[in-house]
DSSP file (Angstrom, degrees, kcal/mol; ACC not computed):
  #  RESIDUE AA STRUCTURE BP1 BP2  ACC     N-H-->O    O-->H-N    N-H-->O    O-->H-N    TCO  KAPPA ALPHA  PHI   PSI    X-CA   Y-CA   Z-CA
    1    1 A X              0   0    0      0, 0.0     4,-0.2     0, 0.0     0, 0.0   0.000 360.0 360.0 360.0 -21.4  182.5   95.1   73.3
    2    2 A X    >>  +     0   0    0      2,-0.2     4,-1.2     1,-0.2     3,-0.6   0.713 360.0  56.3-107.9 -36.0  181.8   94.9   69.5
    3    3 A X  H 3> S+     0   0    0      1,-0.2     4,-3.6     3,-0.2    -1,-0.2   0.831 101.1  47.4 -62.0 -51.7  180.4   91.5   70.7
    4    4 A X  H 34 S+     0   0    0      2,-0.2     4,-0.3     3,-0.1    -1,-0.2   0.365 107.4  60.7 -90.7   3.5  177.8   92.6   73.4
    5    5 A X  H X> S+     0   0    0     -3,-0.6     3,-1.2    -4,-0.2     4,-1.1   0.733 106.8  48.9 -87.2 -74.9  176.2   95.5   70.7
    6    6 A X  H >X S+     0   0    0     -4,-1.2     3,-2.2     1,-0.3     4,-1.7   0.828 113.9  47.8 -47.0 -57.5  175.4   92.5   68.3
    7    7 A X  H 3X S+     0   0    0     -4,-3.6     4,-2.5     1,-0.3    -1,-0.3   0.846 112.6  44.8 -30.7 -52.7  173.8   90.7   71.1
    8    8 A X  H <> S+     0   0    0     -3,-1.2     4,-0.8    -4,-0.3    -1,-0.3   0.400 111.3  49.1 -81.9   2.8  172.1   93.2   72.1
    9    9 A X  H <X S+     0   0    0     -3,-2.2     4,-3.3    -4,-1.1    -2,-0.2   0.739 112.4  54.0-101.7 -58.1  170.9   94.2   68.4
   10   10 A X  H  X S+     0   0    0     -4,-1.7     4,-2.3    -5,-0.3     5,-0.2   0.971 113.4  41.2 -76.9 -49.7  169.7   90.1   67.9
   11   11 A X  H >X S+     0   0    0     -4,-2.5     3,-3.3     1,-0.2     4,-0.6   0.729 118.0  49.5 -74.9 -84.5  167.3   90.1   71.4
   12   12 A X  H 3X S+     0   0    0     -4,-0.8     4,-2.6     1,-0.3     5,-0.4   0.572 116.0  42.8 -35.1 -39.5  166.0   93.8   70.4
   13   13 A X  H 3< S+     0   0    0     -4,-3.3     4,-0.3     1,-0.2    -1,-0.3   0.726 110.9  52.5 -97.8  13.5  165.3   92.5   66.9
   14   14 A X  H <X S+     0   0    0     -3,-3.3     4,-1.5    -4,-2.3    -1,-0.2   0.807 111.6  49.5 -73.9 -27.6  163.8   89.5   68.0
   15   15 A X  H  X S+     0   0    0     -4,-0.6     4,-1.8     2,-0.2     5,-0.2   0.756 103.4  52.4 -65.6 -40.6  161.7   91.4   70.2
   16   16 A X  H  X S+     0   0    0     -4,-2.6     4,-2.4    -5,-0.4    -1,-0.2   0.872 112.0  57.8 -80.6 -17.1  160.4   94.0   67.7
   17   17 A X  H  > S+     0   0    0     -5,-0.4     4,-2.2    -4,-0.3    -2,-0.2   0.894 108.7  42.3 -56.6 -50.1  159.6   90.4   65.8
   18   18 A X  H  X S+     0   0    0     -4,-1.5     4,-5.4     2,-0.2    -2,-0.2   0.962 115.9  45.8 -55.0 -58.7  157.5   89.1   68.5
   19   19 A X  H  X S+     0   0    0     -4,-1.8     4,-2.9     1,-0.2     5,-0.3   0.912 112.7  52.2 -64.8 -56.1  155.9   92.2   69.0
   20   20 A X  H  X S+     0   0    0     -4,-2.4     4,-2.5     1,-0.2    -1,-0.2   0.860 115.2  41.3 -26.8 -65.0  155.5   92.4   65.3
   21   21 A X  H  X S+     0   0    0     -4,-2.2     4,-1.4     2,-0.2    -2,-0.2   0.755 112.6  55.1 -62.2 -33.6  153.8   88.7   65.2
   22   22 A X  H >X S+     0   0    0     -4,-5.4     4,-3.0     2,-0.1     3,-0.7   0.995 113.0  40.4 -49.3 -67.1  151.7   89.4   68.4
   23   23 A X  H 3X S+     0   0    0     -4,-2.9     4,-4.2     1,-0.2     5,-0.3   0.984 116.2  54.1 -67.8 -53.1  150.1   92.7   66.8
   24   24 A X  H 3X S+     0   0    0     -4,-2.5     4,-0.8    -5,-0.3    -1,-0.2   0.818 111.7  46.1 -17.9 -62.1  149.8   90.6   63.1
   25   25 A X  H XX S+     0   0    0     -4,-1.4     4,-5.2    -3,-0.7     3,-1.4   0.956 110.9  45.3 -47.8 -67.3  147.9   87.7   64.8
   26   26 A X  H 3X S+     0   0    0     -4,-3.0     4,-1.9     1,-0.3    -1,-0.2   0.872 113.9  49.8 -78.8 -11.3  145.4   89.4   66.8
   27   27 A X  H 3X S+     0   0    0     -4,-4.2     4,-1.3     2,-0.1    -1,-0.3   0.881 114.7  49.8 -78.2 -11.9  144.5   92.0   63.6
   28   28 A X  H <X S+     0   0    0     -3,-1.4     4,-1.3    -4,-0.8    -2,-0.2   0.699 115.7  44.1 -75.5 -45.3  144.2   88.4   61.5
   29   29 A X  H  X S+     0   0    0     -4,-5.2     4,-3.6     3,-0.2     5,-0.3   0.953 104.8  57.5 -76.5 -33.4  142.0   87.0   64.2
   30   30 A X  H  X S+     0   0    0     -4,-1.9     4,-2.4    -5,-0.3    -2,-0.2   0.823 115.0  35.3 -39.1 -46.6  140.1   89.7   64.6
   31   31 A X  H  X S+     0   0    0     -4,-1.3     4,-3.8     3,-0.2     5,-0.3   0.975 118.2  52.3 -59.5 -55.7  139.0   89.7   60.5
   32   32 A X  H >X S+     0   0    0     -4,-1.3     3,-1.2     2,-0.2     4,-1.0   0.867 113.2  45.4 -52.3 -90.1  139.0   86.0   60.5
   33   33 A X  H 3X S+     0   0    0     -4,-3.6     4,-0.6     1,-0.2    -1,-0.2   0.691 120.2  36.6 -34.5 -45.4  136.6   86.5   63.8
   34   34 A X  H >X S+     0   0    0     -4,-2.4     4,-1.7    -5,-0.3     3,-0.7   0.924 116.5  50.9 -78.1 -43.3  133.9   89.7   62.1
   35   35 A X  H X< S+     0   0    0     -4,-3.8     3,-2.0    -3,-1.2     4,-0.4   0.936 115.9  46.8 -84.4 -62.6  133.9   88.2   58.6
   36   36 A X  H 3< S+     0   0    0     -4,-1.0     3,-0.4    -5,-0.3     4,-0.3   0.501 109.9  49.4 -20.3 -32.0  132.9   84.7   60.9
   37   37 A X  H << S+     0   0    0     -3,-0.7     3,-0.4    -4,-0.6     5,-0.3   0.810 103.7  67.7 -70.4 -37.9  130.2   86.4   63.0
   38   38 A X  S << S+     0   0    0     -3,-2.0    -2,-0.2    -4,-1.7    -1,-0.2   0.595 114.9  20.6 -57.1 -21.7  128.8   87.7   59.6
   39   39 A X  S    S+     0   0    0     -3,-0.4     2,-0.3    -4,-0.4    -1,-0.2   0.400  97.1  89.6-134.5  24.0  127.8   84.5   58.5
   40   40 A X  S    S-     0   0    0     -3,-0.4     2,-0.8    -4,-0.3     0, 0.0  -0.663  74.7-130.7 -98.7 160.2  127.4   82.2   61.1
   41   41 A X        -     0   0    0     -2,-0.3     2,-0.5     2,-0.0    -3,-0.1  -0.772  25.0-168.1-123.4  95.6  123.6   82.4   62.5
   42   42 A X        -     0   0    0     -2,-0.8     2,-0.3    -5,-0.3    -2,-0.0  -0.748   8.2-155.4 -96.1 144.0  123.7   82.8   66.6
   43   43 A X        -     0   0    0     -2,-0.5     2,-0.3     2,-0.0    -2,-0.0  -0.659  12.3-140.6-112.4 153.5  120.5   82.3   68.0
   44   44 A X        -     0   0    0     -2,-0.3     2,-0.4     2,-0.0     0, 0.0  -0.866   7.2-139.4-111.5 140.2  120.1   84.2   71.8
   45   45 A X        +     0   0    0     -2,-0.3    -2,-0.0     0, 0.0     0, 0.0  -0.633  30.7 176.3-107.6  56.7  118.4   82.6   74.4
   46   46 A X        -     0   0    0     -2,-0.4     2,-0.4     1,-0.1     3,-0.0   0.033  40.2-101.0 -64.7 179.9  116.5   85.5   75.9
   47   47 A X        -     0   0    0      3,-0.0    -1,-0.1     0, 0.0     3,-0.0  -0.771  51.6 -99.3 -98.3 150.7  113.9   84.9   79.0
   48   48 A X        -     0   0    0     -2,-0.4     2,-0.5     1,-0.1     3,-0.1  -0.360  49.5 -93.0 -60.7 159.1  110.1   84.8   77.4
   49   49 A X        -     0   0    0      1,-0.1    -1,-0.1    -3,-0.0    -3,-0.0  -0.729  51.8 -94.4 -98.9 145.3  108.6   87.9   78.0
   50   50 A X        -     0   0    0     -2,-0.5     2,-0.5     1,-0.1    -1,-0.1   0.169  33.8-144.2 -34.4 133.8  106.5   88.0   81.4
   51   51 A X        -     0   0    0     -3,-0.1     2,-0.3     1,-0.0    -1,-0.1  -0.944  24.0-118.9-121.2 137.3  102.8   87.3   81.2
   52   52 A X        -     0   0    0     -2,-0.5    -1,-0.0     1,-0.1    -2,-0.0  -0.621  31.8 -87.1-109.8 154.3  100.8   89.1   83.4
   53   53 A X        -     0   0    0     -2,-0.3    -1,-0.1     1,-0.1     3,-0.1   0.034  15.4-143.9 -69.8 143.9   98.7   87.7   86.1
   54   54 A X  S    S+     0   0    0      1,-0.3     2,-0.3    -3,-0.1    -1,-0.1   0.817  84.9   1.7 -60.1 -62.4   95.3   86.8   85.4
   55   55 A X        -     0   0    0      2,-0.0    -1,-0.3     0, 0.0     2,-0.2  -0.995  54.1-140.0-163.7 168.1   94.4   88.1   89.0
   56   56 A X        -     0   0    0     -2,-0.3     2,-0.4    -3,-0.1     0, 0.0  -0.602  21.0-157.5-120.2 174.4   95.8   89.7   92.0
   57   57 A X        +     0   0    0     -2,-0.2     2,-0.2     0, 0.0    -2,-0.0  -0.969  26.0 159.2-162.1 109.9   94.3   88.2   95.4
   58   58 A X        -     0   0    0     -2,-0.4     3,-0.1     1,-0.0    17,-0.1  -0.491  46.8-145.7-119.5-161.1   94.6   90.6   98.4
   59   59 A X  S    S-     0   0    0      1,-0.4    17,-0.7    -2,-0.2     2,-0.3  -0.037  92.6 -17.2 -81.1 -12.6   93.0   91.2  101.8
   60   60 A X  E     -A   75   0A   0     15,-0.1    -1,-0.4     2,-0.0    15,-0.2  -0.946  64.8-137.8-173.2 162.6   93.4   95.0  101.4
   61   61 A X  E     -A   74   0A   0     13,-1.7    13,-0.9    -2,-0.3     2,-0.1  -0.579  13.0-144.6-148.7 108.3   95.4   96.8   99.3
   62   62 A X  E     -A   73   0A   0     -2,-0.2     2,-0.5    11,-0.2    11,-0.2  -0.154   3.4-155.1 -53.6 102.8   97.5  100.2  100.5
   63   63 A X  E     -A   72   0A   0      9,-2.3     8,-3.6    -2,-0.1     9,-1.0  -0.813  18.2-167.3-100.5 137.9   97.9  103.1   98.1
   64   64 A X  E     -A   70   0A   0     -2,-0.5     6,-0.2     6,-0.3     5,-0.1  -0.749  17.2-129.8-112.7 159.0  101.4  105.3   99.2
   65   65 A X    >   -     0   0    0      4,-1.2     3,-0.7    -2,-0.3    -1,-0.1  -0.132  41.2 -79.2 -59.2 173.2  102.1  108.4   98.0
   66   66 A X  T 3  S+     0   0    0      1,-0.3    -2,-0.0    -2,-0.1     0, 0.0   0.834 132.7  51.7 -42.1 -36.4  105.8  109.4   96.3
   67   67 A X  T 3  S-     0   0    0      2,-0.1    -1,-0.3     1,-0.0    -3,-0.0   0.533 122.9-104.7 -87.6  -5.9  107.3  109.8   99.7
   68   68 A X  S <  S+     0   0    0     -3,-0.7    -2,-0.1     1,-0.3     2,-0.1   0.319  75.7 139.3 115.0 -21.5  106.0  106.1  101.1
   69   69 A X        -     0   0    0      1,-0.1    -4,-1.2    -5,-0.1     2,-0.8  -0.260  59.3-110.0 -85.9 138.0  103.1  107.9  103.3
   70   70 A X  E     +A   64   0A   0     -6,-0.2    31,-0.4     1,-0.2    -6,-0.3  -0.634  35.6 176.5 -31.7  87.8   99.9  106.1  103.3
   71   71 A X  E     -     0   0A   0     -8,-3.6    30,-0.8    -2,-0.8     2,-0.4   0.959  58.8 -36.9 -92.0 -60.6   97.2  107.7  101.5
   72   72 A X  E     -AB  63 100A   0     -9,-1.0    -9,-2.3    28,-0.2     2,-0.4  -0.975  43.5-130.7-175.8 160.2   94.3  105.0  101.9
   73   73 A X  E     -AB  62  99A   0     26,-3.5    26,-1.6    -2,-0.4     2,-0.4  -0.861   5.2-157.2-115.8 138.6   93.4  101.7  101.9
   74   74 A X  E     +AB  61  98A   0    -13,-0.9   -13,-1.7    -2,-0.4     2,-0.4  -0.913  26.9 160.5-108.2 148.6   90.7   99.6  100.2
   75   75 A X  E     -AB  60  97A   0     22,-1.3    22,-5.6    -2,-0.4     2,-0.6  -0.987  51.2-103.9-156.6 159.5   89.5   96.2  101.8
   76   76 A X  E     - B   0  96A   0    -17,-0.7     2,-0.6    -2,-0.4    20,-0.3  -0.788  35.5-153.4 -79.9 126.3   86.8   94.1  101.6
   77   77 A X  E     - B   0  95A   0     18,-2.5    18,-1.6    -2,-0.6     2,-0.5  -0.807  19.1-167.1-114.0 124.6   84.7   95.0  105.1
   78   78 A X        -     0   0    0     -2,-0.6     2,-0.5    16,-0.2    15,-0.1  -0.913  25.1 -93.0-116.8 153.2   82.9   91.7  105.6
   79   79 A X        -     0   0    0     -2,-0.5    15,-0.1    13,-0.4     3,-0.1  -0.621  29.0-136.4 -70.6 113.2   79.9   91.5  108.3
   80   80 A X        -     0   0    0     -2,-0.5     2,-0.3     1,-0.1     4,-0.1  -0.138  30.4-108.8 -39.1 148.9   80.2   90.6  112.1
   81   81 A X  S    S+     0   0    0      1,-0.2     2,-0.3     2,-0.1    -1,-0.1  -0.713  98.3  21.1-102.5-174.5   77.7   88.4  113.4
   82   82 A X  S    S+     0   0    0     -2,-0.3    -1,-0.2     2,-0.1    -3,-0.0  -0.419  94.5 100.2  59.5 -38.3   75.3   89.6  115.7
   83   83 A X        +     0   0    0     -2,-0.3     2,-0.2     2,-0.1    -2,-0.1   0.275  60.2  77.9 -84.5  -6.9   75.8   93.2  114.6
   84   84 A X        +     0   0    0      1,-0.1    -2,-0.1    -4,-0.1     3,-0.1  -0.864  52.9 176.8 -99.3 133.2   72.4   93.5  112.0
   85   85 A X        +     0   0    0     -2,-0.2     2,-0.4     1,-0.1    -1,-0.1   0.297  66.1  84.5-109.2   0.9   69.0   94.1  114.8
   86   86 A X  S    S-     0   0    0      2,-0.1     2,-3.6     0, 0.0     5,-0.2  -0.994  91.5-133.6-115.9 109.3   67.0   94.4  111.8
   87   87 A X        +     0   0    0     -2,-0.4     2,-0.7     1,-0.1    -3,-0.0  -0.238  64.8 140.6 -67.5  42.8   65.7   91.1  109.9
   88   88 A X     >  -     0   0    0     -2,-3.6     4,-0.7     1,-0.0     3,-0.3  -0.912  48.7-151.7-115.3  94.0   67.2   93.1  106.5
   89   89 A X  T  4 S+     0   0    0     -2,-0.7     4,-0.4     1,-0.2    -2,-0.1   0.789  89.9  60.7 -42.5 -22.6   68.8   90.7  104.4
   90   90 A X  T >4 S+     0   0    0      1,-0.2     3,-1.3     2,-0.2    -1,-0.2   0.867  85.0  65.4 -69.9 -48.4   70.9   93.3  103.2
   91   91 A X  T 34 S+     0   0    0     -3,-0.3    21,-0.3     1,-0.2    -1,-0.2   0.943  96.1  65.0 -42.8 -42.3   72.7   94.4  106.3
   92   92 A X  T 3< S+     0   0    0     -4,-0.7   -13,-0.4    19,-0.1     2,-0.3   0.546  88.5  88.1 -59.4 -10.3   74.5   90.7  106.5
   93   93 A X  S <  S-     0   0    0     -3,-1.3    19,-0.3    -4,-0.4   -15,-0.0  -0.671  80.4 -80.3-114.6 159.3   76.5   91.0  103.2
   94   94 A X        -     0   0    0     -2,-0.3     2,-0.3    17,-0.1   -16,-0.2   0.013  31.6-172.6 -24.3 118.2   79.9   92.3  102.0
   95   95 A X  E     -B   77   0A   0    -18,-1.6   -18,-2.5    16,-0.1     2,-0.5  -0.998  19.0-140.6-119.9 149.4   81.0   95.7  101.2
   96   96 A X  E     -BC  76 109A   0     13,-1.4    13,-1.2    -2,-0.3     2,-0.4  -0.755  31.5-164.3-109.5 123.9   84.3   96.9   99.7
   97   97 A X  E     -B   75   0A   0    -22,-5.6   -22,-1.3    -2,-0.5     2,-0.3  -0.876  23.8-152.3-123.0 159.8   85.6  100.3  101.5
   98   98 A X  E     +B   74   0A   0     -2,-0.4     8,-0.8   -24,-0.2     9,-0.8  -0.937  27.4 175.9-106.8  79.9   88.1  103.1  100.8
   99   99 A X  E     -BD  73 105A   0    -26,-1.6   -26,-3.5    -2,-0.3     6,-0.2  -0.782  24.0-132.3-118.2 145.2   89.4  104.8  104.3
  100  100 A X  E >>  -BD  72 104A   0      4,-2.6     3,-2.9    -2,-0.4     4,-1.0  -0.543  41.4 -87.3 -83.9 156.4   92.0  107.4  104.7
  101  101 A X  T 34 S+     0   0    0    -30,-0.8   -29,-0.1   -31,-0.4   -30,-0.1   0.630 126.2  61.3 -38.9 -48.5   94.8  107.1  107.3
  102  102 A X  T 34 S-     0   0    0      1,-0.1    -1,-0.4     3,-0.1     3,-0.1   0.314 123.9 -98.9 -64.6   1.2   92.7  108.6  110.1
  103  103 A X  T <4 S+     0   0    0     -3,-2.9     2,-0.4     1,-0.3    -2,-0.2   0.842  76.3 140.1  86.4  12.8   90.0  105.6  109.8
  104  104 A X  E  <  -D  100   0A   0     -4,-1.0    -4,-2.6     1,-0.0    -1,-0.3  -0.936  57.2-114.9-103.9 143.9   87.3  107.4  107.6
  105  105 A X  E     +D   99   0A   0     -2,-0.4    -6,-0.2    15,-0.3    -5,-0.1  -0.110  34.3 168.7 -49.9 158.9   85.6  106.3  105.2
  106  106 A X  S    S+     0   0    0     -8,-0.8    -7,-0.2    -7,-0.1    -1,-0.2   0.471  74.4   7.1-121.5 -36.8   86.3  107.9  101.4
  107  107 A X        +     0   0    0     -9,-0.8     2,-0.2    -3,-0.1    -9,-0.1  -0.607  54.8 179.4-175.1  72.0   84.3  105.3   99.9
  108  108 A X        -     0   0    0    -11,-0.2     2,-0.3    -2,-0.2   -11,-0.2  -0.511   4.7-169.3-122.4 158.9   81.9  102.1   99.7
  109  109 A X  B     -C   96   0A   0    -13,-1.2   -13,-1.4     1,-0.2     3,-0.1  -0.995  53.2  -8.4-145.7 151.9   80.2   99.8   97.6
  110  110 A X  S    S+     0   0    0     -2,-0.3   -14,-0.2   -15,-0.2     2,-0.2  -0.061  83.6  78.9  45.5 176.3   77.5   97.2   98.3
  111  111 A X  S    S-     0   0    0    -16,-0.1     2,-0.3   -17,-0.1   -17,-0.1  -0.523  98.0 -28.6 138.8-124.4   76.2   95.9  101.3
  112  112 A X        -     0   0    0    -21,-0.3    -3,-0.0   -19,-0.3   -17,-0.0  -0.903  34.8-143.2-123.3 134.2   73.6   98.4  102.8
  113  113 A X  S    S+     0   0    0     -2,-0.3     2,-0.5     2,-0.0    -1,-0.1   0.531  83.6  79.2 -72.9  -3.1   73.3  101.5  102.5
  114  114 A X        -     0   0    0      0, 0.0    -2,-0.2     0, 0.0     2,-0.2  -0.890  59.5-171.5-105.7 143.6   72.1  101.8  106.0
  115  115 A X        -     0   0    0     -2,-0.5    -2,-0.0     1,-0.1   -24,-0.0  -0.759  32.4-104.8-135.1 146.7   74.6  101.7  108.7
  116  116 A X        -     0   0    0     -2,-0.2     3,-0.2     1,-0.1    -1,-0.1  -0.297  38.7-115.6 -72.9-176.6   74.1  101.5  112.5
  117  117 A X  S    S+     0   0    0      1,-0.2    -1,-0.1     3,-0.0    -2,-0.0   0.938 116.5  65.7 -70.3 -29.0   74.8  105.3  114.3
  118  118 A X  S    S+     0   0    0      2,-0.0    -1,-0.2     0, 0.0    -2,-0.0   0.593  87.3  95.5 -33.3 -31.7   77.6  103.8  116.0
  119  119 A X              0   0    0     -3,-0.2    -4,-0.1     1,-0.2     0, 0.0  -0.406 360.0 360.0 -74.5 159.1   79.4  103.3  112.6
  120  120 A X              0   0    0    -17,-0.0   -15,-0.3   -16,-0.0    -1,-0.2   0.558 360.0 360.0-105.5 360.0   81.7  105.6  111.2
């Protein structure tokens, strides 16, 4: 019996030896690793930071509220043909408009300031 206590005394203290030499190691790499970090010079490879666009190129562009909801939209309103009866250079060109959900205007710039009645 006297046999199988010393047995069992040599694997326990080989085990609290291991355990001993495990914990040793990794606090010895750990210094070895932080006094290493300290003088070694690592460069990061971040992404460049985003350069913003020059210009944005829509056909209309939507403004939402918080919730999602439509508020209004601006688009470039370009001229139909046929649609000018008046020899008024003016009528034929471009205007940029503002309308609310319902299809009213808020809001124009250029073209003419005269509209048939028909228009809304």
């Amino acid at each position: 019996m006297n046999a199988r206590v010393g047995e069992y005394d040599e694997r326990r203290r080989i085990r609290l030896m291991n355990h001993r030499f495990n914990l040793a190691l990794a606090v010895v790499a750990g210094l070895i690793g932080g006094a290493l970090s300290q003088h070694l010079p690592l460069t990061v490879h971040a992404q460049a930071p985003a350069v913003p666009p020059k210009e944005l190129r829509a056909q209309s562009f939507v403004f939402v509220n918080s919730q999602g909801v439509t508020i209004g939209t601006l688009f470039l309103d370009e001229p139909r043909s046929g649609t000018s009866r008046l020899d008024d250079p003016r009528l034929g060109t471009s205007r940029i408009r503002l309308i609310d959900p319902s299809g009213n205007e808020i809001w124009s710039a250029g073209g003419s300031q005269m509209r048939p009645l028909a228009a809304k």
